[in-house]
C-alpha positions as CSV (number, residue, x, y, z in Angstrom):
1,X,178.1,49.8,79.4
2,X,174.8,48.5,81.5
3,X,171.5,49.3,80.4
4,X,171.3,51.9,83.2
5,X,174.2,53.8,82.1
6,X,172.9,53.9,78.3
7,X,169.3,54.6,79.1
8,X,170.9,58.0,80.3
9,X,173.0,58.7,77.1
10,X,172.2,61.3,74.8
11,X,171.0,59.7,71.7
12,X,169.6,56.8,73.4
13,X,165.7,56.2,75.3
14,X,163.7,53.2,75.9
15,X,162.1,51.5,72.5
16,X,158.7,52.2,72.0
17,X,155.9,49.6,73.2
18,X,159.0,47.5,74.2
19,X,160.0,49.4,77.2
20,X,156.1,49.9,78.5
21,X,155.7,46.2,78.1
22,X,158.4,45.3,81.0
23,X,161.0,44.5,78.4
24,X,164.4,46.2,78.6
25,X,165.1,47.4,75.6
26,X,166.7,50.6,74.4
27,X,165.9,52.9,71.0
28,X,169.5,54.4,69.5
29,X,167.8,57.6,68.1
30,X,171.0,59.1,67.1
31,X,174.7,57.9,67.2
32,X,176.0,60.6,68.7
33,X,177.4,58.6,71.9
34,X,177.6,54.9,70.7
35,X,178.8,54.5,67.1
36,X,177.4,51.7,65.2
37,X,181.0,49.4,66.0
38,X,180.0,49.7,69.6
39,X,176.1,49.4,68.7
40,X,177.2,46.2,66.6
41,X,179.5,45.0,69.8
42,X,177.2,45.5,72.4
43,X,174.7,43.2,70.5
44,X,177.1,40.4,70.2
45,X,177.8,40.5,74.3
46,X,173.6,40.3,74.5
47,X,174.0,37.5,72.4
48,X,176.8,35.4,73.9
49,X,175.6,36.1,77.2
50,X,172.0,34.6,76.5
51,X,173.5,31.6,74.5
52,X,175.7,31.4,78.2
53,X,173.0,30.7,80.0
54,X,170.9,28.0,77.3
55,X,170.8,25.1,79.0
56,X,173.0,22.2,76.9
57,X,170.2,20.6,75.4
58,X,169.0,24.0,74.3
59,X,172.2,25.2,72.5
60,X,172.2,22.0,71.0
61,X,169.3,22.6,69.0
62,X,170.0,26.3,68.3
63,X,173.8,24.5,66.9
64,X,171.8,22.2,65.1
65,X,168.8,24.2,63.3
66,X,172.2,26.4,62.7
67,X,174.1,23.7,60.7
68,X,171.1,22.7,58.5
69,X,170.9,26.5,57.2
């Protein structure tokens, strides 16, 4: 789902002092429409889709920091 369609889902609104900064970020409240699996997926897609657009030299620091831990 986009951030438009969850903004409009019960249990969902935008995150406090994120969402009046410009940031678009959304507040689960309750889990009555997205379960924590889907919560838990929907954060991974954020993820790989930032890491997508890292430039190479970028992700090649995040990889390394990564390694050393």
């Amino acid at each position: 789902m986009s951030l438009e369609m969850l903004k409009s889902e019960p249990g969902m609104r935008p995150a406090p002092y994120l969402a009046s900064r410009g940031f678009k970020w959304l507040q689960r409240f309750d889990s009555q429409t997205l379960d924590d699996q889907a919560l838990c997926d929907h954060v991974r897609q954020s993820h790989a889709m930032v890491m997508a657009g890292l430039s190479k030299k970028t992700l090649a620091a995040i990889q390394s920091t990564d390694a050393e831990d």
